[in-house]
N, C-alpha and C positions, 0 to 999 in steps of 0.2 A: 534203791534206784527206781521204785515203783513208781514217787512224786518224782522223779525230776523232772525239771524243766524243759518243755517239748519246746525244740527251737526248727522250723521247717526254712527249709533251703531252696527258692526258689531260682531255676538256670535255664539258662536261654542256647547251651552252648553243651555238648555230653563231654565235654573236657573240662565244663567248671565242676563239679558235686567232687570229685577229688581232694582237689586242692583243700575246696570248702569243710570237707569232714577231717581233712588232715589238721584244717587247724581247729576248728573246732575240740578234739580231740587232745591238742597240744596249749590250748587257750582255757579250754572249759570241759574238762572230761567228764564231769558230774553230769552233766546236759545230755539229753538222748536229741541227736540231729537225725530227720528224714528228709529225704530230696523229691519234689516235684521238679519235671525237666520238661519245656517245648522246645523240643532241639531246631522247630523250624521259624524260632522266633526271628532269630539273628538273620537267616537265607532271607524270612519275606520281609523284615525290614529293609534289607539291602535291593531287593528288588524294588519296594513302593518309594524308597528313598526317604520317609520321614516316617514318622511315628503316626501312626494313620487313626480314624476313631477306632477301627474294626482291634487293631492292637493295643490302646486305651482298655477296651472293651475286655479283652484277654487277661489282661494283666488283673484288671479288676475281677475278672472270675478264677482265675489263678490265687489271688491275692483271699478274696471270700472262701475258695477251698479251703488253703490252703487254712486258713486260723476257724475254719470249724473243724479241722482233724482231732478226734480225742481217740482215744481208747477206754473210754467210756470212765477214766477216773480224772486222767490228766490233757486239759487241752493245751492248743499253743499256745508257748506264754511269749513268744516273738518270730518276726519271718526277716530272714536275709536274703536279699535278692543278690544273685553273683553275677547278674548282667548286665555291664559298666554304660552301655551306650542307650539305656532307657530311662534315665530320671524324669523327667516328665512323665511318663508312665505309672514308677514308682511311688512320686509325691501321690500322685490320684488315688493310690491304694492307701498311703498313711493317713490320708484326709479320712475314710473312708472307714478304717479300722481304729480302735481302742488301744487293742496292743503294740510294741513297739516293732514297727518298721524301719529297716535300714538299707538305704543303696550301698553298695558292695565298697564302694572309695571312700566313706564318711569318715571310718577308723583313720585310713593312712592320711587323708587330705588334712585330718584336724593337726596328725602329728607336722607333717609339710608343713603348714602355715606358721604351728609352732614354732617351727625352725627357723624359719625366714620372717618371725617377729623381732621390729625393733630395727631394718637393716635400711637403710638410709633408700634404698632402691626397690624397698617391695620385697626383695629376693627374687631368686629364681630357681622354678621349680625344672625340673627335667621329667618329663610326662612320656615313659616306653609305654607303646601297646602294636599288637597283631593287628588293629582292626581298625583302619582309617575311619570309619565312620564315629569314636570312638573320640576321636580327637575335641571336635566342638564342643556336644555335650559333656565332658569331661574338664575342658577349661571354663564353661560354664558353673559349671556346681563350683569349682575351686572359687572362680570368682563370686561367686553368689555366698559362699561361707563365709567370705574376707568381708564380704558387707556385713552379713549379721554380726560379727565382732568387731566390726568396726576397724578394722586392720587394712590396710593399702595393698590394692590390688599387687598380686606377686607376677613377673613375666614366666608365662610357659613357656616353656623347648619343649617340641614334641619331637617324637624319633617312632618311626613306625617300622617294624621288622619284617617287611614286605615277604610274605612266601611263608614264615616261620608258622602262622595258623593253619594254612592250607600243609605244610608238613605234618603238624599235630595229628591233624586229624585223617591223614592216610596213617599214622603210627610212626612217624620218624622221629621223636622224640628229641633224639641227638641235634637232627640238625634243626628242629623250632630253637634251642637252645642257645646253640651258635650262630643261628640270624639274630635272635634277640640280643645275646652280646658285641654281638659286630654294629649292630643298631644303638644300643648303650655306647658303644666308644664312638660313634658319629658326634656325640651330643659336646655342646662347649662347657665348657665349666660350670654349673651350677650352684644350690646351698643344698639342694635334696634330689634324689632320683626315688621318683615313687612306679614301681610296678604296676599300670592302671588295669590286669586286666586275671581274674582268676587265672586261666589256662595258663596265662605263662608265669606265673611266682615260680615252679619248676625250674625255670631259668636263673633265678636270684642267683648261687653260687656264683655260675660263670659272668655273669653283671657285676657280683661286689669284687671280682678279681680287677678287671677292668677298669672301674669306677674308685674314687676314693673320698667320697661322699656318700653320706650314710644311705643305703638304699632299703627301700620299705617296701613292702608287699603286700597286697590288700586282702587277702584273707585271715593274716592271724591281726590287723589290726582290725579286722571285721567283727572276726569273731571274741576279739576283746570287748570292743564296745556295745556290744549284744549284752553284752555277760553284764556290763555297766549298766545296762539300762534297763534289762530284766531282773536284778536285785535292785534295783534303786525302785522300780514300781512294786517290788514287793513280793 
C-alpha cells in the first residue's frame, strides 16, 4: 500500500469527504484518499451570488495544494472535487494541472446521458440536490457533455429538497432524507434520477423506493472514473 495511488478529495461542504471516502473505499480500495475541506466555500458563494475572481483564486490554490501533497515517495496521482455547484472554478484547475481532475457529476452525468441516448426527445434527466444554487451550473455541464459527444440536449427536472441541507448539517440526518425523497416523488416521470450532490447520496435508499427509474449517485460513479483515468494515465 506504500505506492498507491494518492487520490485528494477536495469539499466545499463538511458533509461531502463522507460520502466521498465511502466510495472511494467501495470503488477503489487500493487508492489512499485524503480530504482538503473549505467549508466556507459554499456560505460565501451564496452570499457574493456567482463565482467571484477571489474564489477562482481559492480553488486554484486549493487545487495547487492539493497535487503537491506527497509523502515524500507517492504524490497525487488525481484530485476529485465534491462540490457540485463550482465547475467553472474546477475546469480552471484542470487547465492548470497535469493530473487528472474531475468535477464531482462527471461519473454520473456520463452514465445519464448514456441512458437517454438514442431517445427520440433527448431524454429526460431528473436533477435532485439540497442547494438551489446548484441547479444552473449543473444543467450546464450536463449540457456542455451532450455537445462534446455530440448527443442532443436531454431536458432537466430539477427538484430541490428545500430544508434537507440545512437539517444535515444541524445533525438530522433522518429528516435531510425524507425531504430528499418527498422532493424525488415531486419529479414527473423521467429516463434517469441522478443524485447531484455528495451530502445527500445518504438519501438514495429512500429515493430508489419512491422512484422506479434507475437512480445514480455521484460519488461512487465519481470515484469510478477517477479510478478510470488514473490507470489509463498510467
Amino acid at each position: 500500500m506504500a505506492d498507491a495511488p494518492r487520490i485528494m478529495l477536495i469539499s466545499a461542504l463538511a458533509q461531502s469527504p463522507g460520502p466521498a471516502i465511502a466510495a472511494m473505499q467501495d470503488e477503489w480500495p487500493e487508492a489512499r484518499a485524503y480530504n482538503l475541506i473549505d467549508d466556507s466555500l459554499a456560505s460565501d458563494f451564496a452570499a457574493i451570488g456567482e463565482i467571484s475572481p477571489a474564489i477562482y483564486d481559492r480553488f486554484l490554490t486549493l487545487g495547487r495544494y492539493a497535487a503537491s501533497a506527497s509523502d515524500g515517495r507517492v504524490a497525487a496521482s488525481g484530485i476529485l472535487f465534491t462540490c457540485s455547484a463550482f465547475r467553472p472554478a474546477i475546469e480552471r484547475v484542470k487547465a492548470d494541472l497535469s493530473i487528472p481532475v474531475i468535477t464531482p457529476n462527471e461519473g454520473a452525468f456520463d452514465e445519464a446521458l448514456a441512458l437517454c441516448r438514442g431517445k427520440d426527445d433527448g431524454g429526460r434527466i431528473g436533477l435532485l440536490l439540497t442547494f438551489e444554487g446548484s441547479v444552473a451550473p449543473l444543467t450546464g455541464e450536463i449540457r456542455a457533455m451532450a455537445d462534446v459527444i455530440g448527443q442532443a440536449h436531454p431536458t432537466i427536472v430539477p427538484a430541490v429538497a428545500t430544508g434537507a441541507l440545512e437539517a444535515l448539517q444541524a445533525g438530522d440526518a433522518e429528516r435531510h432524507d425524507l425531504l430528499s425523497a418527498r422532493a424525488a416523488e415531486s419529479l414527473p416521470p423521467v429516463d434517469v434520477v441522478v443524485i447531484g450532490q455528495f451530502s445527500m447520496a445518504r438519501a438514495a435508499p429512500l429515493v430508489r423506493e419512491c422512484r422506479g427509474e434507475p437512480v445514480l449517485t455521484t460519488p461512487h460513479m465519481a470515484a469510478r472514473k477517477m479510478r478510470r483515468l488514473v490507470e489509463r494515465a498510467g
